[in-house]
C-alpha positions in Angstrom: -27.9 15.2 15.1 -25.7 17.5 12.6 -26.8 18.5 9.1 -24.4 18.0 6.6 -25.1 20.7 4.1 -27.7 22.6 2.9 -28.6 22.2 -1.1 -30.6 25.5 -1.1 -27.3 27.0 -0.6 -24.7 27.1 -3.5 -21.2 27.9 -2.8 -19.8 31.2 -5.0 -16.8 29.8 -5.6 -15.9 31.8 -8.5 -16.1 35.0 -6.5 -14.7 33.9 -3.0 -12.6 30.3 -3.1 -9.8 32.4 -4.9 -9.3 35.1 -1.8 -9.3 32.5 1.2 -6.6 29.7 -0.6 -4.1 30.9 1.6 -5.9 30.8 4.8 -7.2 27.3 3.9 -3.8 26.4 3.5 -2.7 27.7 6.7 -5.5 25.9 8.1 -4.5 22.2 6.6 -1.1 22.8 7.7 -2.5 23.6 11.6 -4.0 20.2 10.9 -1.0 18.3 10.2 0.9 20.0 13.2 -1.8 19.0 15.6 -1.6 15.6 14.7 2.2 15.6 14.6 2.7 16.7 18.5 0.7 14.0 19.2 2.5 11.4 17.1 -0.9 10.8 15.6 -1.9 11.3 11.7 -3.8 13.6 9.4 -5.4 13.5 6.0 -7.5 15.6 3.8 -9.6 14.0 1.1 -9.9 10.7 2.8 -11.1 7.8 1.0 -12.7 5.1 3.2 -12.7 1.8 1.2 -14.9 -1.1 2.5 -16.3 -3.8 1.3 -17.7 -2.3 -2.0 -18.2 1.2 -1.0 -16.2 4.4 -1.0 -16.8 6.8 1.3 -15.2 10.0 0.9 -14.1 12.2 4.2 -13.1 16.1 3.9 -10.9 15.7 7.2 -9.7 12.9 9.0 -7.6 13.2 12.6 -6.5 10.7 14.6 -4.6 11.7 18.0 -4.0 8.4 20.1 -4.8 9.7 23.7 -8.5 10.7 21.7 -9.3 8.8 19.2 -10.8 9.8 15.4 -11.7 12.7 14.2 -13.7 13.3 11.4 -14.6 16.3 9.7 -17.0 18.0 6.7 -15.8 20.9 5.1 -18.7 23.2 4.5 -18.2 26.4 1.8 -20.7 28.3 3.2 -19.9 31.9 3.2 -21.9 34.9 5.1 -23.5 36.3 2.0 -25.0 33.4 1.0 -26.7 33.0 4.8 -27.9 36.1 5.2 -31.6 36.0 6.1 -31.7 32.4 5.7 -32.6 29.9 8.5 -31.7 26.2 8.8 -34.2 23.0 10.4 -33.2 19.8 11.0 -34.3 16.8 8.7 -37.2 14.5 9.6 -39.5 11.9 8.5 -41.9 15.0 8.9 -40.6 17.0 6.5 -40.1 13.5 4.4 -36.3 13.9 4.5 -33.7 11.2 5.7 -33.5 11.7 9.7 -30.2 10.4 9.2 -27.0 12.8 8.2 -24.1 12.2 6.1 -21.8 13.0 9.2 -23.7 9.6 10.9 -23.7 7.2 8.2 -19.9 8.3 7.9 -19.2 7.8 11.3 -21.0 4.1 11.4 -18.8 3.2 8.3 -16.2 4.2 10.1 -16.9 2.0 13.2 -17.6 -0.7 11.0 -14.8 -0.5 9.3 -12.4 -1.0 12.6 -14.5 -3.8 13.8 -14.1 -5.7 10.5 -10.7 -5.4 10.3 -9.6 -5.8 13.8 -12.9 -7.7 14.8 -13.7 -5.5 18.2 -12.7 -1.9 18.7 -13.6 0.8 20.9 -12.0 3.5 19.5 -14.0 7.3 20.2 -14.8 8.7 17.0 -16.1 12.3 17.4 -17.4 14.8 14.3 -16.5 18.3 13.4 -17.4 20.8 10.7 -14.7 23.1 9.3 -16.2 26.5 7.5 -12.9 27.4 6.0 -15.0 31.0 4.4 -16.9 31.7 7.6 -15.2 33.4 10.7 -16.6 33.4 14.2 -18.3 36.2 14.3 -20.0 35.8 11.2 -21.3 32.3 12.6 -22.4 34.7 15.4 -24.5 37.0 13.0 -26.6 34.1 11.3 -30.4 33.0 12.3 -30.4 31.6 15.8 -31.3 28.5 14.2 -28.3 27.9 13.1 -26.6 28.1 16.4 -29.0 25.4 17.6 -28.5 23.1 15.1 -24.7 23.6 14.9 -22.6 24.0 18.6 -19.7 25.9 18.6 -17.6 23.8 20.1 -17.6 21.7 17.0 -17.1 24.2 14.5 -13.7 24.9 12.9 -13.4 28.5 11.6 -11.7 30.2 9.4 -8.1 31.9 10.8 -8.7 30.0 13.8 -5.7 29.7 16.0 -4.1 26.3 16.3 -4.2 26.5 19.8 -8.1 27.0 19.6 -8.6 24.2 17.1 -6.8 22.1 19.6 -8.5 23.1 22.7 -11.9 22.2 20.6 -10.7 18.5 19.6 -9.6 17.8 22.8 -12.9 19.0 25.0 -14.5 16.2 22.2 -12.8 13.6 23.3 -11.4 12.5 27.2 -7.9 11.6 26.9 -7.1 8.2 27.4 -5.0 6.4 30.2 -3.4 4.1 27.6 -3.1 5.9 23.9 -5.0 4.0 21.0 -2.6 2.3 18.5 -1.6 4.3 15.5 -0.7 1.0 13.4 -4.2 -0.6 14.7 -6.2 2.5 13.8 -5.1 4.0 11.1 -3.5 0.7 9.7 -7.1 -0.8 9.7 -8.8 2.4 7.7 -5.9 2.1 5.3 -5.9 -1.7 5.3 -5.8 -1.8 1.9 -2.3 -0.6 1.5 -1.3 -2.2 4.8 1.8 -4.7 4.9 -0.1 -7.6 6.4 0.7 -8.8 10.0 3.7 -11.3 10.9 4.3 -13.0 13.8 6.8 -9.8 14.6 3.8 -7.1 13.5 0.4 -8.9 14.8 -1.2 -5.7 12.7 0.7 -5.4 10.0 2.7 -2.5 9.0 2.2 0.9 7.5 3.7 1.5 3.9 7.0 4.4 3.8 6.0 7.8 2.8 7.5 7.1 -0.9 5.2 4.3 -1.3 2.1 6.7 0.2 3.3 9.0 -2.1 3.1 6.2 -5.8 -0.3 5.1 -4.7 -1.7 8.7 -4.2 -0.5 10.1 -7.5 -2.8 9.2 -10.0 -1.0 7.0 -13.1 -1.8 9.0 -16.2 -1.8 7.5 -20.4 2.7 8.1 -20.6 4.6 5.3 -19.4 5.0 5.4 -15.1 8.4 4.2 -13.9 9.1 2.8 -10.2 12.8 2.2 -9.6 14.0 0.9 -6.3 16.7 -0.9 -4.5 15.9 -4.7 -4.0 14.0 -5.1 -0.9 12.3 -1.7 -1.2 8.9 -2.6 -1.6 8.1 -2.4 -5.0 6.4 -5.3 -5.8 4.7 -4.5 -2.6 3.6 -0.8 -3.7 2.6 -2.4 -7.0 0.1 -5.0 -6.2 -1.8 -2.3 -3.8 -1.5 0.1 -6.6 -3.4 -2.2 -8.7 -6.0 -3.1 -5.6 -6.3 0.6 -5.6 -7.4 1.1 -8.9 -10.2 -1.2 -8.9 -11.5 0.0 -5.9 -11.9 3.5 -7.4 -12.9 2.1 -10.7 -13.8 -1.3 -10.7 -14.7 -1.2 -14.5 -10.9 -1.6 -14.9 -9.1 -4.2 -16.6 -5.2 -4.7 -15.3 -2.8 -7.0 -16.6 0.3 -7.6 -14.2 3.4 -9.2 -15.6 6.1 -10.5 -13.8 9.2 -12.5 -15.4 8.4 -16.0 -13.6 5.1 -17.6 -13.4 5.3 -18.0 -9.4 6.0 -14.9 -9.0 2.7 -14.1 -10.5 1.0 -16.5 -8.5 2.5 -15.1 -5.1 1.4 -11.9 -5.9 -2.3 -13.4 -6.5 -2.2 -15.1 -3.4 -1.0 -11.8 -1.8 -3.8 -9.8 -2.7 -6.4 -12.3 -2.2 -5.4 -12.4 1.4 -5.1 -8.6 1.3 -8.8 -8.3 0.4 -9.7 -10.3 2.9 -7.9 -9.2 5.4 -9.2 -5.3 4.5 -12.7 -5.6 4.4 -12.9 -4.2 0.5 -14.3 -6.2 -2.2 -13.2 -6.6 -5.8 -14.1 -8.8 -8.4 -11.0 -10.5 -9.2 -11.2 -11.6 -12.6 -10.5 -8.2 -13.3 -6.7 -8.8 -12.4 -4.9 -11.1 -14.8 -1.2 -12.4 -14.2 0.9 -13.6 -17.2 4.7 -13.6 -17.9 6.6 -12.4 -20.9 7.1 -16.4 -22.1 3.1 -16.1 -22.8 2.9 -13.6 -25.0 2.7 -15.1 -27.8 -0.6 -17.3 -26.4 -3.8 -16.6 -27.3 -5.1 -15.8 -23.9 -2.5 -13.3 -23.2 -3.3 -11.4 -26.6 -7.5 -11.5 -25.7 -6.3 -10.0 -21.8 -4.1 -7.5 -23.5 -6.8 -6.2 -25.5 -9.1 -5.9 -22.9 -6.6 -4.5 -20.7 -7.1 -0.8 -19.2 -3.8 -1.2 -17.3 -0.4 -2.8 -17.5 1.9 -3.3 -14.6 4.7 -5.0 -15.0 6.9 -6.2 -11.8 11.0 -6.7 -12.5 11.6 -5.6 -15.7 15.2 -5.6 -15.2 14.3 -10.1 -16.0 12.7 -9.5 -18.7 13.8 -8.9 -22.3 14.4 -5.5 -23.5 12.8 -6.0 -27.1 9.5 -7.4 -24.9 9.6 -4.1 -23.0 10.0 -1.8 -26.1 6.9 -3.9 -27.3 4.8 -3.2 -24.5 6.1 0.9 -25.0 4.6 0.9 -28.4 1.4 -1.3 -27.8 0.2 0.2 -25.1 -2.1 2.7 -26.9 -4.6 4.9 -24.2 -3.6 1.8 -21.6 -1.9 2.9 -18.6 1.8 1.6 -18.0 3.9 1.1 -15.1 7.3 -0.2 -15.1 9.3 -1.6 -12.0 13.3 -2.0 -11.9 15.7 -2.3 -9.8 18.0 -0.2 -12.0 17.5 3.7 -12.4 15.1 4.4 -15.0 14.9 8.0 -17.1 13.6 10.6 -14.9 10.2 12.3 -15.7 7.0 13.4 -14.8 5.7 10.1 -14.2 8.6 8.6 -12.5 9.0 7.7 -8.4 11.8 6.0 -6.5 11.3 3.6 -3.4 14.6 3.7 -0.8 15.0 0.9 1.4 13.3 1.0 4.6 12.8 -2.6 5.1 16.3 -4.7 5.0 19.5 -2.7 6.0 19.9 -4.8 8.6 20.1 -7.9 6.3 22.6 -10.0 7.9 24.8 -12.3 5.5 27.8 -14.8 6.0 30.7 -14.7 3.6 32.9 -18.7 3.3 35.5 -18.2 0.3 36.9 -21.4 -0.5 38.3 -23.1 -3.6 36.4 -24.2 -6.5 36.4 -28.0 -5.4 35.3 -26.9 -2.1 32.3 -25.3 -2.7 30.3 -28.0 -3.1 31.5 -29.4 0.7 30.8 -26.2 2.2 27.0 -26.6 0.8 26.4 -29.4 2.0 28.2 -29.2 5.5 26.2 -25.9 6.3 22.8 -27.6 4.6 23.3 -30.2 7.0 23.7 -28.6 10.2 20.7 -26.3 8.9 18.5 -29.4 8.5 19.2 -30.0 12.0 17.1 -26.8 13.4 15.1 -25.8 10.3 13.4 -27.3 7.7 13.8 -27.6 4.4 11.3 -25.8 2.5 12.8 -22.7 4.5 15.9 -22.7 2.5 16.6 -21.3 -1.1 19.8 -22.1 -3.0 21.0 -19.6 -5.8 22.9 -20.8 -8.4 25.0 -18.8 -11.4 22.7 -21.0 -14.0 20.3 -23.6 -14.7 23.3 -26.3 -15.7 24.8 -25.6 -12.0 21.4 -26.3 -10.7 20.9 -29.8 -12.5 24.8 -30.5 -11.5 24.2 -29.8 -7.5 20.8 -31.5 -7.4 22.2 -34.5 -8.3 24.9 -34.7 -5.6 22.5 -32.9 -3.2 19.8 -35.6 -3.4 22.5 -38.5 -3.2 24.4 -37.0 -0.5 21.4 -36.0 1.4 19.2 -38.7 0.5 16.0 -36.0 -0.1 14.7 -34.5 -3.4 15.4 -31.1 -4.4 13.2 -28.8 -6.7 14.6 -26.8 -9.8 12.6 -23.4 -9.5 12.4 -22.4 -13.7 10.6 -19.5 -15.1 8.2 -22.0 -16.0 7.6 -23.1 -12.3 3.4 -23.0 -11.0 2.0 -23.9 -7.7 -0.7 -25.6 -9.8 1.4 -28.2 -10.3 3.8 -28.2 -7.5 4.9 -27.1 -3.9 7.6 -24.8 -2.2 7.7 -27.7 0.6 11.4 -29.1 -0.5 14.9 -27.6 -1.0 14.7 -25.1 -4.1 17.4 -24.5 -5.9 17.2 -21.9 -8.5 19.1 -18.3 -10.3 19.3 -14.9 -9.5 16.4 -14.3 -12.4 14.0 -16.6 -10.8 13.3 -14.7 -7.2 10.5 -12.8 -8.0 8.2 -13.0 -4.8 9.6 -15.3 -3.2 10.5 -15.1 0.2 12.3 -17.6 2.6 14.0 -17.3 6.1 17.4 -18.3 4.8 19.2 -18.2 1.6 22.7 -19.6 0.5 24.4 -17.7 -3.0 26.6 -19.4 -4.5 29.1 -17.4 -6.1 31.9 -18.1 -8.8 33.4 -14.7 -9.0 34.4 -12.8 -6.3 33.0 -9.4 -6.1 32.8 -7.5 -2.9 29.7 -5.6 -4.3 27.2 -8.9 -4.1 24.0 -7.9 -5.9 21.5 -7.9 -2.6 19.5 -10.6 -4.4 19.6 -11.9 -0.7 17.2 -8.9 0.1 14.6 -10.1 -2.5 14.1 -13.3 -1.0 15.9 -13.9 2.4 16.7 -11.4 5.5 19.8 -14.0 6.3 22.3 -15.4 3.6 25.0 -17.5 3.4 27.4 -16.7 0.6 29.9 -19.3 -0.3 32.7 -17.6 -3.0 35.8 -18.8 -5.0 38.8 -17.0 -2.9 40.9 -15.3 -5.3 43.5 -17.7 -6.6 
């Protein structure tokens, strides 16, 4: 059993943090390396999120021929431990027998089994005494060398090849390496892409969307830009999950330009929170669109609102978004668009990791044509694939009431207009959809056809919002 600080002792910051910056520095970035060579992962000022706790971790290692690492940074320095001895907590001395370092390392194992339901991954526990070098470890009372072994003791200039050596006489290394995307994935499950059929564990997030959630959102207005298909919408709804779970006194409005795409991204993050072991209260998270503003319900949620995301503002009117610019008082803001937005302080752009490989089909034919080559390709489709996997785009609601009609003679079936208006209360995504470019927020199918009128060899990548396969069907030029 390890103590996990001493409150008798007060850390002189003031007169000693300022010399030793550098060497911590040095030290983090020894960290990092370690973890790099071994294709494993590193952070410092962890934040373990589950269920409705938060536990904070100083160090956190993860090498996957070991296991996990964790590890509490202690400020002691050798003037403050001069003369002074150290005993170990008991029910004798009417102190918890338990230390911080165990309850953190229980969390942790609970943690992993929650999320992946069994798990045997070796977690092992180090201090790091960034102000303290060997030798003045050596000087102390004996009982300090008692209480605290060497061999798991990080010092201060210490060699990375020491600091390696020490991990690694921790743990055996393993005949099969542990997962990174199993491990680490499951104590950062609430930022996790959730598992496919292709990723049974999900997916980590890209660096640029670690990078948004980690940087705190401030009273100016936040702006995340981002080619379709980058993960915004993604990055947003965990950015939101993340808030409450460091403040769940929060209030956060998210508005997105359809109403299904408000309700996808509730359904998302109710299977998110399941699926990562946190709890929130989710009437905290309200979901309207820009049509609703004038309701009384969306007025009452603005008021009580602490923070206001809004997904795809490039669908939404600009006069609605220079209303929420001037409204928005202390609230926090956050735009997403697909365009570039003004650079600042409190700006971040997402590149697309996700869908280069999106793989499209281009038919040009003539204008009378275009309707054939629909239906010819829906009907070898229907064939192989259902339906309800299969999203039509059309330039404009009149060309969606126009090709519904033929579609449903012609194919004897019944298609669904998808409007701004369109909720899963009422309905299902169960039958052909056919809908515009402005109505593919959240949704996601495994084939889309575009039907366009123009030619244009720069096709907005709508497909990448909602399909990784299109079909384009174009007027040829004439």
């Amino acid at each position: 059993m390890f103590i996990s600080f001493l409150n008798r002792f007060i850390s002189k910051k003031s007169q000693t943090i300022a010399t030793v910056e550098e060497s911590n520095a040095e030290s983090v970035t020894l960290f990092q390396s370690i973890a790099d060579k071994a294709n494993g992962a590193f952070f410092e000022h962890f934040k373990l999120y589950h269920q409705n706790t938060v536990t904070p971790i100083d160090l956190l290692i993860f090498l996957p021929e070991r296991g996990v690492y964790f590890g509490e940074k202690i400020l002691w320095t050798v003037d403050e431990l001069k003369g002074a001895q150290i005993e170990r907590s008991s029910k004798r001395s009417n102190k918890s027998s338990t230390t911080q370092l165990e309850n953190t390392e229980r969390k942790i194992h609970q943690k992993l089994n929650d999320v992946l339901s069994f798990d045997s991954t070796p977690i092992e526990r180090f201090f790091w005494m960034p102000y303290l070098s060997e030798d003045d470890f050596d000087s102390l009372d004996s009982s300090f060398h008692e209480l605290l072994p060497k061999g798991r003791l990080l010092f201060k200039n210490e060699s990375k090849d020491s600091i390696e050596e020490k991990l690694k006489s921790l743990a055996p290394s393993q005949t099969e390496p542990f997962s990174l995307i199993k491990v680490i994935g499951s104590l950062t499950s609430h930022t996790l892409l959730l598992p496919t059929e292709a990723n049974s564990f999900g997916s980590l997030i890209s660096e640029e969307q670690i990078q948004f959630l980690n940087t705190p959102i401030n009273n100016s207005i936040n702006l995340l830009s981002g080619d379709y298909g980058s993960g915004k919408s993604t990055v947003l709804l965990r950015k939101a999950l993340l808030m409450l779970l460091d403040d769940p006194t929060q209030k956060i409005m998210i508005i997105t330009p359809t109403k299904l795409g408000g309700e996808l991204l509730r359904d998302e993050l109710i299977e998110l929170i399941d699926y990562a072991a946190v709890s929130v209260d989710i009437a905290s998270l309200s979901f309207y669109t820009p049509a609703q503003k004038d309701s009384s319900d969306y007025k009452k949620s603005f008021q009580e609102s602490t923070a206001i995301l809004c997904d795809d503002t490039d669908h939404m009117e600009p006069d609605f978004i220079e209303t929420l610019k001037k409204q928005k008082s202390s609230r926090y803001l956050v735009l997403c668009s697909v365009s570039d937005l003004p650079t600042s302080t409190s700006s971040a752009k997402l590149i697309n990791h996700y869908r280069y490989n999106a793989r499209h089909h281009l038919i040009q034919c003539t204008g009378q044509a275009l309707l054939t080559t629909l239906l010819n390709s829906i009907r070898q489709r229907m064939e192989t694939a259902s339906l309800s996997h299969v999203l039509i785009v059309l330039p404009d609601f009149e060309a969606a009431k126009e090709y519904k009609k033929v579609i449903d003679d012609s194919l004897d079936i019944s298609c669904q207009i998808l409007t701004p208006s369109f909720s899963l209360q009422y309905r299902n995504l169960d039958d052909l959809i056919l809908t515009t470019p402005e109505c593919l927020s959240g949704i996601s199918v495994p084939h889309l056809y575009l039907i366009s009128l123009h030619e244009n060899n720069d096709y907005p990548f709508i497909l990448s919002r909602a399909s990784e396969t299109a079909t384009i069907i174009s007027l040829q030029n004439s």
